[in-house]
C-alpha positions as protocol buffer text, in pm:
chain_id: "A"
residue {
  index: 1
  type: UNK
  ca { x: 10125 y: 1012 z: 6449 }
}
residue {
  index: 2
  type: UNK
  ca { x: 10120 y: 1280 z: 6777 }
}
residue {
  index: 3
  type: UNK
  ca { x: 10266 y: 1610 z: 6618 }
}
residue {
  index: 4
  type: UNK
  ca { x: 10396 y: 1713 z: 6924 }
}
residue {
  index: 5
  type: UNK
  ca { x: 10697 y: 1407 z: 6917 }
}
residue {
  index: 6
  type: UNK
  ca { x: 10792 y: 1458 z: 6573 }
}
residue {
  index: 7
  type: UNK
  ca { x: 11107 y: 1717 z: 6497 }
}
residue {
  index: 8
  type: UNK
  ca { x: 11159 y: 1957 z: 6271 }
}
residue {
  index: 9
  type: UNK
  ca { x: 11434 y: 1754 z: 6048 }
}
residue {
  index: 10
  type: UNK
  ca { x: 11156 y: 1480 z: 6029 }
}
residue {
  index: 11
  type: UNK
  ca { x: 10885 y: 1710 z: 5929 }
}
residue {
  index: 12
  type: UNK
  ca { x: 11090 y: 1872 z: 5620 }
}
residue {
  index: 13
  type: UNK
  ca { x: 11223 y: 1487 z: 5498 }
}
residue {
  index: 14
  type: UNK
  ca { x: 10824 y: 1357 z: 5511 }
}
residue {
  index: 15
  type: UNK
  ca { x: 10720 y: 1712 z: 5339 }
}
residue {
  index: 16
  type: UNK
  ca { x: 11001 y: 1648 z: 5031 }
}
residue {
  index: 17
  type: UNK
  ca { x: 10866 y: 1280 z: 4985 }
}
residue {
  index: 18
  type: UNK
  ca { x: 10544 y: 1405 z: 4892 }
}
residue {
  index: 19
  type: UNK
  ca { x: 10637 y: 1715 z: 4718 }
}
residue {
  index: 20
  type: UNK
  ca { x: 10457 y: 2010 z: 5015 }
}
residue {
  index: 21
  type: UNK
  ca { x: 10665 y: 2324 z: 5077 }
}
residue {
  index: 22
  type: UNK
  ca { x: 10736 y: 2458 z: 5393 }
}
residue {
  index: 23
  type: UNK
  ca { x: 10694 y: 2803 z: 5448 }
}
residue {
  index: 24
  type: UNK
  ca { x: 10901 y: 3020 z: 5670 }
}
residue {
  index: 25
  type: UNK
  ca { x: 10786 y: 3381 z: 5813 }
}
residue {
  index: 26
  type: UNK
  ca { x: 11044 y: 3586 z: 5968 }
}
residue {
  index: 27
  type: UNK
  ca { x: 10843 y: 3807 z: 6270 }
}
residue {
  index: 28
  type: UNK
  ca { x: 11054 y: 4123 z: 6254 }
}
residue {
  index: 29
  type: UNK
  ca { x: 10768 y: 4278 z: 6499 }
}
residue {
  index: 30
  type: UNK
  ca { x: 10648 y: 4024 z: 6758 }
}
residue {
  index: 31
  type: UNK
  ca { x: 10276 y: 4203 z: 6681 }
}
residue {
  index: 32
  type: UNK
  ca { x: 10301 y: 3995 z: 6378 }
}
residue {
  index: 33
  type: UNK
  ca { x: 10322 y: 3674 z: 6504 }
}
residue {
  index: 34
  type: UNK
  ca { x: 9997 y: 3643 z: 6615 }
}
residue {
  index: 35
  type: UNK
  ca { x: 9817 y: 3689 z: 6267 }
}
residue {
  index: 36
  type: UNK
  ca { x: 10072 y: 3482 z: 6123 }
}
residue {
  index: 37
  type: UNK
  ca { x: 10001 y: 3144 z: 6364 }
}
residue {
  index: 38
  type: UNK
  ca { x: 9636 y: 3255 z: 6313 }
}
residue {
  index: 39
  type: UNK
  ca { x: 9654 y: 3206 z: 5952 }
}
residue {
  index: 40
  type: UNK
  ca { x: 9795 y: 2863 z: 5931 }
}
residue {
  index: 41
  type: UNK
  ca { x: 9559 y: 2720 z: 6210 }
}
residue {
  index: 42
  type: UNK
  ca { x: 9293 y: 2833 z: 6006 }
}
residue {
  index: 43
  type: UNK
  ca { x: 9379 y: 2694 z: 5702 }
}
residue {
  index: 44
  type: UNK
  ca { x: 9500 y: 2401 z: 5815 }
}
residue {
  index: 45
  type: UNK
  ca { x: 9849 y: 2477 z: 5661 }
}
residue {
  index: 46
  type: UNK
  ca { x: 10192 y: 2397 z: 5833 }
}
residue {
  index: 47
  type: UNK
  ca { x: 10467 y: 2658 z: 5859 }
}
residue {
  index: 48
  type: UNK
  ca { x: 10830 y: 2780 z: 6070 }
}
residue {
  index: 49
  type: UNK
  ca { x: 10789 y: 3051 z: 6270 }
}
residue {
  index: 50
  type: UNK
  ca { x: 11135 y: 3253 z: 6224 }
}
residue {
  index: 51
  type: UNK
  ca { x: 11380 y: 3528 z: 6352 }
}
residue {
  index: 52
  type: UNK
  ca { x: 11686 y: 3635 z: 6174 }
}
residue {
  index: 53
  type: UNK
  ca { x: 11976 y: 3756 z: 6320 }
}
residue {
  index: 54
  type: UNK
  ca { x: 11932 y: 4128 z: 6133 }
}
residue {
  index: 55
  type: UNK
  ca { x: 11540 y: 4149 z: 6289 }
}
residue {
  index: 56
  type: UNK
  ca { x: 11628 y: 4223 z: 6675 }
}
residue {
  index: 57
  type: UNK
  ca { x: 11935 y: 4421 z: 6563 }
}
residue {
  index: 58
  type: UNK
  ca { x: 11763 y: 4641 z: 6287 }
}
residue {
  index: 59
  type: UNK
  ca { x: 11378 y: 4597 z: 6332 }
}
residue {
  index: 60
  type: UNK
  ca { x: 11186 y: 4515 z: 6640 }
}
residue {
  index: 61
  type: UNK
  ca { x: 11141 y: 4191 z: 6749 }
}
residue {
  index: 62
  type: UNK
  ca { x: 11361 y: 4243 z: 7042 }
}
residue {
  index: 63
  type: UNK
  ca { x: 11580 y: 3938 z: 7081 }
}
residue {
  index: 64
  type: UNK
  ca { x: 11545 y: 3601 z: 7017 }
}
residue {
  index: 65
  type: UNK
  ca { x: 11408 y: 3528 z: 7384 }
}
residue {
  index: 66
  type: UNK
  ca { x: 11137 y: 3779 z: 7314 }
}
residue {
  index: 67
  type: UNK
  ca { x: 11075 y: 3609 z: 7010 }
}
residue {
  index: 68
  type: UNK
  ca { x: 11100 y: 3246 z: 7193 }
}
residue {
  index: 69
  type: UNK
  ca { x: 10895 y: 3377 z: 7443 }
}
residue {
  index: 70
  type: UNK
  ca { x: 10585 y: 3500 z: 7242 }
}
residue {
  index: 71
  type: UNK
  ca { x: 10575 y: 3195 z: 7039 }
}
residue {
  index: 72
  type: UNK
  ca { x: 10525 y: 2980 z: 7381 }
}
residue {
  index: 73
  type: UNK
  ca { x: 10173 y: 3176 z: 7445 }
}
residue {
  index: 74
  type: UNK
  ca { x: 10104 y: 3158 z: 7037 }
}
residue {
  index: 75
  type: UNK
  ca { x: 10283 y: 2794 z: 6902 }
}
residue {
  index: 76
  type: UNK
  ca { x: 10011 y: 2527 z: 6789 }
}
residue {
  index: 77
  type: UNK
  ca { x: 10247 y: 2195 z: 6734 }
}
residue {
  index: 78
  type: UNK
  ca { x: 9976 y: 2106 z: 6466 }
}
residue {
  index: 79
  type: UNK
  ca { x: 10114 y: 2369 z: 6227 }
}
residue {
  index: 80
  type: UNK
  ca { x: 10404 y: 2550 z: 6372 }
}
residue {
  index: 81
  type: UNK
  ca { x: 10783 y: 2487 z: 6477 }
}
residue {
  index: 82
  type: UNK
  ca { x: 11021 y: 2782 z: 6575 }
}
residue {
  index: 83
  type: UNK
  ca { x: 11318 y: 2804 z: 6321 }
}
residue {
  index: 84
  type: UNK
  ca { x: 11597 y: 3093 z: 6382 }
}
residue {
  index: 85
  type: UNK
  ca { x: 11699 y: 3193 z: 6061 }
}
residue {
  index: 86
  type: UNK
  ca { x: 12007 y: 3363 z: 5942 }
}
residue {
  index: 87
  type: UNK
  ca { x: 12303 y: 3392 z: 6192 }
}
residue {
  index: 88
  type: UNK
  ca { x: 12581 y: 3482 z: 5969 }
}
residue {
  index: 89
  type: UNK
  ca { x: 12937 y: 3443 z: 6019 }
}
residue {
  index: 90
  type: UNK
  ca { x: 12988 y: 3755 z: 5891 }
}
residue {
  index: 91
  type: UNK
  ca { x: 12697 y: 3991 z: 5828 }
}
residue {
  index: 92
  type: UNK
  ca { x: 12578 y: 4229 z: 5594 }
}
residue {
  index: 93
  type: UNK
  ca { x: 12821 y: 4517 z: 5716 }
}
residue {
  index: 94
  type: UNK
  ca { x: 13102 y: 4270 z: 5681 }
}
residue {
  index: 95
  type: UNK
  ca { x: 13125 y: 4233 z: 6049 }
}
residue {
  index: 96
  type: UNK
  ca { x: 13230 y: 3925 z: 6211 }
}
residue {
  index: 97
  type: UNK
  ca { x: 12984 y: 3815 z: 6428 }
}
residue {
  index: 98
  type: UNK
  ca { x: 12937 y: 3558 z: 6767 }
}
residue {
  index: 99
  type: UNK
  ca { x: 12768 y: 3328 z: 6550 }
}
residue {
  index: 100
  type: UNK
  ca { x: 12843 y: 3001 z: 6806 }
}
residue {
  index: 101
  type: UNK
  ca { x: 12728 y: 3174 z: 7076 }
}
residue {
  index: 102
  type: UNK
  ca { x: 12389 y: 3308 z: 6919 }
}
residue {
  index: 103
  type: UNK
  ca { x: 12320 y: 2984 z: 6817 }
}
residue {
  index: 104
  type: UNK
  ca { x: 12417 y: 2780 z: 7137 }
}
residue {
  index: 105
  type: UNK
  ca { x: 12217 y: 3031 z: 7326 }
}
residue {
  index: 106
  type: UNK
  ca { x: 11877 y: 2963 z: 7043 }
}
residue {
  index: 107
  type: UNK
  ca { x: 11928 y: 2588 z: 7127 }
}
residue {
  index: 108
  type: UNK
  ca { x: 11904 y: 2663 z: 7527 }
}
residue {
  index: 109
  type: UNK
  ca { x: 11624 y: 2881 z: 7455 }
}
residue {
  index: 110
  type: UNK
  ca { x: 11458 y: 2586 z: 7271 }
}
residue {
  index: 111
  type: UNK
  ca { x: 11426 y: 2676 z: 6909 }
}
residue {
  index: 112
  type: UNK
  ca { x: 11335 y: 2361 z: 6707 }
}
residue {
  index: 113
  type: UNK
  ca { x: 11574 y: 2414 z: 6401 }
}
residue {
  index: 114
  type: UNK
  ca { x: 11875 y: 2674 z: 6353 }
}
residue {
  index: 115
  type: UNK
  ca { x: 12050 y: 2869 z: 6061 }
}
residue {
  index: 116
  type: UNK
  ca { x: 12444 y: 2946 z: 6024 }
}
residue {
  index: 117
  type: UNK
  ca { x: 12516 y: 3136 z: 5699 }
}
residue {
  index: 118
  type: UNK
  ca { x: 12856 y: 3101 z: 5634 }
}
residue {
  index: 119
  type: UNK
  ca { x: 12785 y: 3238 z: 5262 }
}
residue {
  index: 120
  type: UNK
  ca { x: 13034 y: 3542 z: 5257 }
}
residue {
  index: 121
  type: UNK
  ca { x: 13298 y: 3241 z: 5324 }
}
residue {
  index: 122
  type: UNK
  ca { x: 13540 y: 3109 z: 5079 }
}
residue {
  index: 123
  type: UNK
  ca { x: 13393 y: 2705 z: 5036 }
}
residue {
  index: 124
  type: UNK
  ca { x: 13638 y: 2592 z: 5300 }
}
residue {
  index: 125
  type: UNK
  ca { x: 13584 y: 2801 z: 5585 }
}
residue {
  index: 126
  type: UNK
  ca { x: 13199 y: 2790 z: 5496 }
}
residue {
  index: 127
  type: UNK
  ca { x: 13263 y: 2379 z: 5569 }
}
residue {
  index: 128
  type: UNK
  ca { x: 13429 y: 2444 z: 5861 }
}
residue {
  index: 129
  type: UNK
  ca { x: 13243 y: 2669 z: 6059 }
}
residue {
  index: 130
  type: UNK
  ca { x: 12878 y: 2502 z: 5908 }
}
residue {
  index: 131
  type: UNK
  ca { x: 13037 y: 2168 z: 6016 }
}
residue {
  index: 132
  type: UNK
  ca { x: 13126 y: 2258 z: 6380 }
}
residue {
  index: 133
  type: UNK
  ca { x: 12751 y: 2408 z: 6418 }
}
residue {
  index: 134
  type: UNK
  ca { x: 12594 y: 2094 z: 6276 }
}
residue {
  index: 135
  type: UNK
  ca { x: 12806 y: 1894 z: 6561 }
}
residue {
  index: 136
  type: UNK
  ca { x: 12652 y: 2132 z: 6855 }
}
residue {
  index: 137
  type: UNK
  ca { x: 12313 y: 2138 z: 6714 }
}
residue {
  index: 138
  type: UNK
  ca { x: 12312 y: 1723 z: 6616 }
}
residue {
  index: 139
  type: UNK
  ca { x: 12425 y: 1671 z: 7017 }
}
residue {
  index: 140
  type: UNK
  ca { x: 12052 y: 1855 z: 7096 }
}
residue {
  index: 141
  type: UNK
  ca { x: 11861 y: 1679 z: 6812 }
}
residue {
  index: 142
  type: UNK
  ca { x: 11787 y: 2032 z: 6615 }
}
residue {
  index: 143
  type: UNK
  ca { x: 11863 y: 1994 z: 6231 }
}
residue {
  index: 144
  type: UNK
  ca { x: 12108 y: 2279 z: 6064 }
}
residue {
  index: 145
  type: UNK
  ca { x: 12021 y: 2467 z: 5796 }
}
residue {
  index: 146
  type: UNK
  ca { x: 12319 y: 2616 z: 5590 }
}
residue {
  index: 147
  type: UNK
  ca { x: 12381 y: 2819 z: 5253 }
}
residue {
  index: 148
  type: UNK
  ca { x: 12587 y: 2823 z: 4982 }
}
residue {
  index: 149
  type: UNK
  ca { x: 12600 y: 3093 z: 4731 }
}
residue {
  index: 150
  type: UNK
  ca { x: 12488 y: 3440 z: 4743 }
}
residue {
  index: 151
  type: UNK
  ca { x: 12153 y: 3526 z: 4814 }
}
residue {
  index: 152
  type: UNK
  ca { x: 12199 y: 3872 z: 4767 }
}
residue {
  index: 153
  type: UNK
  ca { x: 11948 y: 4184 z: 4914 }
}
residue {
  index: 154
  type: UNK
  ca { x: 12077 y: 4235 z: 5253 }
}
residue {
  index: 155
  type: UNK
  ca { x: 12416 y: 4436 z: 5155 }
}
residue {
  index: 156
  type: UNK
  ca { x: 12465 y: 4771 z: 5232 }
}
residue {
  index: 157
  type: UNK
  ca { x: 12443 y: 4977 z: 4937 }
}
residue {
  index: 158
  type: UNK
  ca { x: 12256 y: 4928 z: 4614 }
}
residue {
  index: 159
  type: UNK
  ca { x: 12263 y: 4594 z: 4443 }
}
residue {
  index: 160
  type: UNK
  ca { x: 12411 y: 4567 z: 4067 }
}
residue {
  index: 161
  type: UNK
  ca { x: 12070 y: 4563 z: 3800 }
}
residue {
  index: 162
  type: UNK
  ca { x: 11931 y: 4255 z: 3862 }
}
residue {
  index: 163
  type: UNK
  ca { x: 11977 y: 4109 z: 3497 }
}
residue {
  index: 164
  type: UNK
  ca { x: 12297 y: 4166 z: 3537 }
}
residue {
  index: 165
  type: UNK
  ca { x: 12355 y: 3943 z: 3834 }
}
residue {
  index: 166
  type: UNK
  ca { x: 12073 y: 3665 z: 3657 }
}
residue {
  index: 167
  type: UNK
  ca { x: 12216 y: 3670 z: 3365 }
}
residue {
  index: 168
  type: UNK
  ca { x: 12628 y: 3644 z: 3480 }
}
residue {
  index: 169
  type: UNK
  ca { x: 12501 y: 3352 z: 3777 }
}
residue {
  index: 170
  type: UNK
  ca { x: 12725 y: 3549 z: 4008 }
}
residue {
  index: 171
  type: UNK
  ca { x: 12683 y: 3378 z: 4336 }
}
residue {
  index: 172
  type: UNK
  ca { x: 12442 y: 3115 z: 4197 }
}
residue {
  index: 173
  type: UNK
  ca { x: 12521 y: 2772 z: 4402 }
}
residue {
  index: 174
  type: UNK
  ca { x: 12744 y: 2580 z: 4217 }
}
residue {
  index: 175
  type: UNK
  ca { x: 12595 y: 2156 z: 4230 }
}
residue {
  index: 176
  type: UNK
  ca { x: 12995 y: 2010 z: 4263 }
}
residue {
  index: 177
  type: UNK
  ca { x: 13059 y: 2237 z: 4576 }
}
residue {
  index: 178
  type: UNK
  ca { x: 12656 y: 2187 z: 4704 }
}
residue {
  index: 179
  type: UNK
  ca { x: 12786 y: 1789 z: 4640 }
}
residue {
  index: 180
  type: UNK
  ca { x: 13081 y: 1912 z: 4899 }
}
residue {
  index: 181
  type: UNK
  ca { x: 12973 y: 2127 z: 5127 }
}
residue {
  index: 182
  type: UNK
  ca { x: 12651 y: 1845 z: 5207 }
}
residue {
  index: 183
  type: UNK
  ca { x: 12906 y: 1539 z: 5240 }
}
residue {
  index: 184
  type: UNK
  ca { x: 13161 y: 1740 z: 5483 }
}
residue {
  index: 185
  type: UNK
  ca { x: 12923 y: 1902 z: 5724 }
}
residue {
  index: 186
  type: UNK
  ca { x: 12651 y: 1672 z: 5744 }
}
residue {
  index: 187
  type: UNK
  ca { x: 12428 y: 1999 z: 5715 }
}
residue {
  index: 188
  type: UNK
  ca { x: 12034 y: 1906 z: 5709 }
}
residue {
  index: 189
  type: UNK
  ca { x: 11885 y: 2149 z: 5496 }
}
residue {
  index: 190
  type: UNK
  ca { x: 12052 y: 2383 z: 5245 }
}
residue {
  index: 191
  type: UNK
  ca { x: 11971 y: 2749 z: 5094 }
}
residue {
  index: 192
  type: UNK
  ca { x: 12048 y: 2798 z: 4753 }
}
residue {
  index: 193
  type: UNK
  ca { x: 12097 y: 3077 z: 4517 }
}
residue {
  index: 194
  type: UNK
  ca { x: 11951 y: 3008 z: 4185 }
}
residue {
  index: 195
  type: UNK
  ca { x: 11838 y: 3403 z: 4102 }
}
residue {
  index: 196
  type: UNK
  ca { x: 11618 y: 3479 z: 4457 }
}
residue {
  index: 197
  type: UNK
  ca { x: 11735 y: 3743 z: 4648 }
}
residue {
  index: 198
  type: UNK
  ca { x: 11647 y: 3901 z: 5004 }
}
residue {
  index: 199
  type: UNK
  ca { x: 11419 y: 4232 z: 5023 }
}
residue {
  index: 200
  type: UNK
  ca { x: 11601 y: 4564 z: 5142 }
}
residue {
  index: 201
  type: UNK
  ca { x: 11632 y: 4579 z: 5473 }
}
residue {
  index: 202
  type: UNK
  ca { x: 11786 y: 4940 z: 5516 }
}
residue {
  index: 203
  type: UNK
  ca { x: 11522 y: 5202 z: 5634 }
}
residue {
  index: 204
  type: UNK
  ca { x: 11593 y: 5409 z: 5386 }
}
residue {
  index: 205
  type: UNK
  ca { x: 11490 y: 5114 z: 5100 }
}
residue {
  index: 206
  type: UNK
  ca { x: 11262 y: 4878 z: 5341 }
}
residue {
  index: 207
  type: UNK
  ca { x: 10942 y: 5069 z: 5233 }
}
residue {
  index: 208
  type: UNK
  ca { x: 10989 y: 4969 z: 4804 }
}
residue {
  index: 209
  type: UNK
  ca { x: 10872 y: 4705 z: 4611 }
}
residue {
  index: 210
  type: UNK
  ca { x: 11105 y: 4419 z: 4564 }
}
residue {
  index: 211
  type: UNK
  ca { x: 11206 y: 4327 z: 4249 }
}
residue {
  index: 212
  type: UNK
  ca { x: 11054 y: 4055 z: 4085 }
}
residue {
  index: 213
  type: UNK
  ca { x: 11347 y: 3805 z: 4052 }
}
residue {
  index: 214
  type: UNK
  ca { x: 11344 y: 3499 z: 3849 }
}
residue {
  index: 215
  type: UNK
  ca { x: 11471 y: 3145 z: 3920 }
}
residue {
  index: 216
  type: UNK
  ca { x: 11716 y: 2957 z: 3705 }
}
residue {
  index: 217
  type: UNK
  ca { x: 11520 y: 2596 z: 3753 }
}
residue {
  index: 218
  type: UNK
  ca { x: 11785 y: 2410 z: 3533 }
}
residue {
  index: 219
  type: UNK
  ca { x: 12041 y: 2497 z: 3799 }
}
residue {
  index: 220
  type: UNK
  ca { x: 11800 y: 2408 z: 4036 }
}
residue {
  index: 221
  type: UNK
  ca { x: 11764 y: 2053 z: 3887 }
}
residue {
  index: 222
  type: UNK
  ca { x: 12179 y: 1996 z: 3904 }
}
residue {
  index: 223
  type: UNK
  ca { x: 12171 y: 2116 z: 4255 }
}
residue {
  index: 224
  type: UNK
  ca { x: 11863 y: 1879 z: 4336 }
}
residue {
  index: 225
  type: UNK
  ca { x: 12060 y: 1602 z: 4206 }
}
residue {
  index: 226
  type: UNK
  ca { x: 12421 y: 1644 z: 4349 }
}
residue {
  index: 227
  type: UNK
  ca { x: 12261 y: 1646 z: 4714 }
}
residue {
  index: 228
  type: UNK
  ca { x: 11986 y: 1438 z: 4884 }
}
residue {
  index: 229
  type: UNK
  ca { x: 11838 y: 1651 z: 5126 }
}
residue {
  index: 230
  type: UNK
  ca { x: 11520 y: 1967 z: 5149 }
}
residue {
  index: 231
  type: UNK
  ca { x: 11663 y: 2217 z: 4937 }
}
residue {
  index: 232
  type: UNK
  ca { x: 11563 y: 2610 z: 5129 }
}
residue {
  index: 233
  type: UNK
  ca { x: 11451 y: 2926 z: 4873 }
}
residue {
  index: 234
  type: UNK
  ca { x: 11518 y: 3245 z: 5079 }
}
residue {
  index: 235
  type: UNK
  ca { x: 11391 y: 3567 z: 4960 }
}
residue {
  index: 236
  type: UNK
  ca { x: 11071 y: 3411 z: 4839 }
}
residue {
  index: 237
  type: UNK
  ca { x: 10887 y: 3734 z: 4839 }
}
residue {
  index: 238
  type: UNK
  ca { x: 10821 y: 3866 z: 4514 }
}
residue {
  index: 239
  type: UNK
  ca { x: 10874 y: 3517 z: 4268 }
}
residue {
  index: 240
  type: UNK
  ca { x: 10675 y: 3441 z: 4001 }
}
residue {
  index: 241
  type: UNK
  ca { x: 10416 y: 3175 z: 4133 }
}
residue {
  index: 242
  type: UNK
  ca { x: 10528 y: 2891 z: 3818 }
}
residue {
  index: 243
  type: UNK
  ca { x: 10902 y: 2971 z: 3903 }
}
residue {
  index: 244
  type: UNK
  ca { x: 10778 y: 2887 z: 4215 }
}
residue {
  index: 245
  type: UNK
  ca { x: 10578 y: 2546 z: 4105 }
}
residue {
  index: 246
  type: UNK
  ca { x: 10891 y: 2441 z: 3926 }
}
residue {
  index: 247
  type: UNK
  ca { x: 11095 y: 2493 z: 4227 }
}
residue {
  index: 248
  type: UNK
  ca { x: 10910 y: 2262 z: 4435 }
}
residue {
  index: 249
  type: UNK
  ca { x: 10915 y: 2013 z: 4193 }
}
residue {
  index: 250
  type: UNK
  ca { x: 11298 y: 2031 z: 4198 }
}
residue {
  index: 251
  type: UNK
  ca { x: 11411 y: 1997 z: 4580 }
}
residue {
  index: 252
  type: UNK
  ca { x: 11227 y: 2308 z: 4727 }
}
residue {
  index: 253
  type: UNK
  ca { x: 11101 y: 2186 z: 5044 }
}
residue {
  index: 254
  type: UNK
  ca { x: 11127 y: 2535 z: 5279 }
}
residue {
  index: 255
  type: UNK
  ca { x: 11067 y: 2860 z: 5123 }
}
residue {
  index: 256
  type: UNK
  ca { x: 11109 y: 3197 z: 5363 }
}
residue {
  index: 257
  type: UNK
  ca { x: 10826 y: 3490 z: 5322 }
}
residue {
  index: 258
  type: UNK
  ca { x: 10926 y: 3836 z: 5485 }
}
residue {
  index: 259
  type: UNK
  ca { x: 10894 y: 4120 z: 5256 }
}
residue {
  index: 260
  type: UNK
  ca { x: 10560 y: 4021 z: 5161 }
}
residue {
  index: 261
  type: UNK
  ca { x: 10376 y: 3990 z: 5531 }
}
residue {
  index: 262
  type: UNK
  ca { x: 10649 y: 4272 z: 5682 }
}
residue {
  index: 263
  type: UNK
  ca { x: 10531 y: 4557 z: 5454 }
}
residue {
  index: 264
  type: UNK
  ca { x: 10192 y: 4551 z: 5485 }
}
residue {
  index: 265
  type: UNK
  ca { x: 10214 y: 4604 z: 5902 }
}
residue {
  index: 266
  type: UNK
  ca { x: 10467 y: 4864 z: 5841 }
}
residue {
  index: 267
  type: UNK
  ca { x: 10227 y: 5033 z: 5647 }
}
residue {
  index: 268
  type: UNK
  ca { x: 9941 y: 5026 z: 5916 }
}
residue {
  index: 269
  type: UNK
  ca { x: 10163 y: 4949 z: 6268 }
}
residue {
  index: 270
  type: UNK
  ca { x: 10190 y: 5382 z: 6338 }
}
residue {
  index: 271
  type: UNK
  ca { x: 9820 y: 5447 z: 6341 }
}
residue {
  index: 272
  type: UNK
  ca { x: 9692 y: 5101 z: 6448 }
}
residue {
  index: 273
  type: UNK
  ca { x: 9808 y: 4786 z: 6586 }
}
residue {
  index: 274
  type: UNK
  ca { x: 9496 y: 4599 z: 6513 }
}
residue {
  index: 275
  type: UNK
  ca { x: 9471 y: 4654 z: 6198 }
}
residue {
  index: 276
  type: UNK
  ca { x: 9822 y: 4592 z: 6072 }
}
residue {
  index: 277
  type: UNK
  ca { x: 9788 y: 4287 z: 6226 }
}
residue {
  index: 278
  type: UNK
  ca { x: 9509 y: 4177 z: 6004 }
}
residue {
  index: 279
  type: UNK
  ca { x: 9638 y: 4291 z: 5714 }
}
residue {
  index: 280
  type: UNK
  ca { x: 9931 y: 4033 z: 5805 }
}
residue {
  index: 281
  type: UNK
  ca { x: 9677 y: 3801 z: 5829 }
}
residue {
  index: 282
  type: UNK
  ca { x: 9459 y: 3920 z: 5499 }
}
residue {
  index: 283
  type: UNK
  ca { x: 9861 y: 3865 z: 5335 }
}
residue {
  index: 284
  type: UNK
  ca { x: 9880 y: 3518 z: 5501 }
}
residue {
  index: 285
  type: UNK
  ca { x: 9564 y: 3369 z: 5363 }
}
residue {
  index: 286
  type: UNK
  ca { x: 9655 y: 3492 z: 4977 }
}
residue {
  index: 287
  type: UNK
  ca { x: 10024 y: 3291 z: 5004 }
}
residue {
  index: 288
  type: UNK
  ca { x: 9856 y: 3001 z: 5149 }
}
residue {
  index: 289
  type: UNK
  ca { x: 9545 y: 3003 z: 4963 }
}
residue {
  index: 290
  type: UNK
  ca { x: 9662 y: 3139 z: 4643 }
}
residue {
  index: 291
  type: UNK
  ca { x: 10088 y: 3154 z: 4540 }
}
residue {
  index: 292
  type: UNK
  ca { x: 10176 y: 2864 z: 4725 }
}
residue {
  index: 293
  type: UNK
  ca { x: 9819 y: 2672 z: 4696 }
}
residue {
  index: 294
  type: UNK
  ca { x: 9970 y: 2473 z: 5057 }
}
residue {
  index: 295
  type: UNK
  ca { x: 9624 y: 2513 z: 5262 }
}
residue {
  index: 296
  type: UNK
  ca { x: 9573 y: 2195 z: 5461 }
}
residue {
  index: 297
  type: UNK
  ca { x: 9963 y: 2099 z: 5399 }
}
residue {
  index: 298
  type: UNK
  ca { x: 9931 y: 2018 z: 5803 }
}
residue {
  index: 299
  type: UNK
  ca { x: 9708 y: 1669 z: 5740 }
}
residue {
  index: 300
  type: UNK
  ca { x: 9956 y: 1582 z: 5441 }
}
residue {
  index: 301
  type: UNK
  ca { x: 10234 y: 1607 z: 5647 }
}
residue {
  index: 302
  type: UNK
  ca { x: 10122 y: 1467 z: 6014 }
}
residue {
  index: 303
  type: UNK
  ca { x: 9929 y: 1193 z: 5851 }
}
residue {
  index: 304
  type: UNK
  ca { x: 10042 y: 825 z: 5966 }
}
C-alpha cells in the first residue's frame, strides 16, 4: 500500500480498526515543526501536523501558508499529513469569524484534513454551518473534523475550578445530539468533551502548568456507541496516561498535543533556537515512546 495515495479520512478509519491513536501537534512557531517531523520519522510513529486558527493570530506561526509552506520542505508521507485545526465560528473573544473562507482558502492551499468548530453554537446552527463545510471539503476529497460540546481552556478570563466543571458535565458531549449532529452533517471525525480541556493560551497564563484534567470514560463509551466514526480528544496535554488507555479503547482515534511540546520551546526559543528545538524533540520522543506507547504506529497503519 503506497502512503503517498492514501488520504487522511482513510488513514484515521484503518487506525480505529486496529485500535492506534493519531496524534496531532499544533506548530504555533514554525521552528517547531522541524523537531516535531523529526521525531516521528525516527520512531517510526505516524502523526497530523496542525495549525489552529488562534496560532497565526496570537502566537507565531504566521499564517496558514507559512505553515503550508514549511511543511512542503519538512512533510514525510510515511508519517505525516497536514491537518488545520480549529477554525471556529465564533472564537474565543466571542467574535464571529470568516470561518468559510479560512477554510476554502486551507483546501486551495492543500491541507489534507480541516477543522470547523461550531461548539459555541446552539445544536442547530452547529449542524448547519458543520454541514455546509463538510459539502465544500467532501467536493475536494478532505475529511471534516467537527465538535460538539465544550472543550473549554481557550476563553478569555479564568475558567470555573475544574471539579466544578467535571463534576456538573457542563459542556460534556451529550451521545443523543453526537447521534444527531453525525447523521445531519455527514462530519468525518468528531471532538468530544468528556472532562479535557485546552491549555491557556493568553500571554499572561501561557507560561503555567495545565491542570491535570480527568476523563469521564463512561460518557465516552455512550458517545462511542451513538456514532460510528474516529472519535478526536483535544487538549490532550496534561491527561493521565490510563485515562488516556481507556480512551483509546473507547473511540479515541486522534488526540491533539500543544501545551506539552509548545512550552518547552518557549522556555528556550529567546536565548537559542537550536536548542528549543530539541527540547521539542527530547518532548516528542517521551509522548511517543512513553504516554502514548504509539512508536512504529506508521507500519501498523500503512501495512497492506
Amino acid at each position: 500500500m503506497s502512503e503517498n495515495k492514501i488520504n487522511t479520512s482513510t488513514i484515521l478509519t484503518k487506525a480505529r480498526e486496529i485500535g492506534i491513536v493519531i496524534p496531532g501537534f499544533n506548530i504555533p512557531y514554525l521552528p517547531m515543526m522541524e523537531p516535531v517531523v523529526r521525531a516521528l520519522h525516527d520512531t517510526g510513529t505516524f502523526g497530523l501536523i496542525m495549525v489552529a486558527r488562534l496560532e497565526w493570530l496570537k502566537f507565531k506561526s504566521g499564517s496558514m501558508k507559512s505553515v503550508r509552506d514549511e511543511y512542503e520542505k519538512l512533510k514525510d508521507l510515511r508519517f505525516t499529513r497536514l491537518h488545520l485545526d480549529h477554525v471556529p465560528v465564533i472564537d474565543e473573544d466571542n467574535l464571529l469569524t470568516d470561518f468559510e473562507s479560512i477554510i476554502a482558502e486551507a483546501i486551495e492551499l492543500g491541507y489534507d484534513s480541516v477543522m470547523i468548530d461550531g461548539s459555541r453554537l446552539s445544536l442547530s446552527d452547529n449542524i448547519g454551518k458543520t454541514r455546509k463545510i463538510v459539502e465544500l471539503a467532501h467536493k475536494a476529497g478532505i475529511p471534516v473534523e467537527s465538535e460538539l460540546g465544550a472543550v473549554m481552556g481557550h476563553e478569555s478570563g479564568p475558567l470555573p475550578p475544574y471539579e466544578e466543571l467535571f463534576a456538573s458535565g457542563k459542556g460534556f458531549t451529550s451521545p443523543e445530539e453526537a447521534k444527531r449532529f453525525v447523521e445531519e452533517t455527514q462530519t468525518d471525525w468528531l471532538s468530544v468533551a468528556i472532562g479535557n480541556i485546552h491549555g491557556a493560551i493568553s500571554a499572561a497564563t501561557r507560561t503555567e502548568k495545565k491542570i491535570e484534567a480527568r476523563l469521564s470514560i463512561p460518557q465516552l463509551k455512550l458517545i462511542n456507541e451513538s456514532v460510528n466514526i474516529p472519535l478526536v480528544l483535544h487538549g490532550g496535554t496534561g491527561i493521565a496516561k490510563d485515562y488516556l488507555m481507556q480512551s483509546f479503547k473507547q473511540g479515541i482515534t486522534k488526540i491533539n498535543i500543544a501545551t506539552a511540546i509548545r512550552q518547552p520551546y518557549e522556555k528556550l526559543m529567546n536565548q537559542s533556537v537550536p536548542e528549543a528545538q530539541e527540547a521539542v524533540y527530547n518532548e516528542m520522543l517521551e509522548i511517543i515512546n512513553n504516554q502514548l506507547e504509539i512508536a512504529g504506529s506508521a507500519n501498523r497503519i500503512f501495512r497492506n
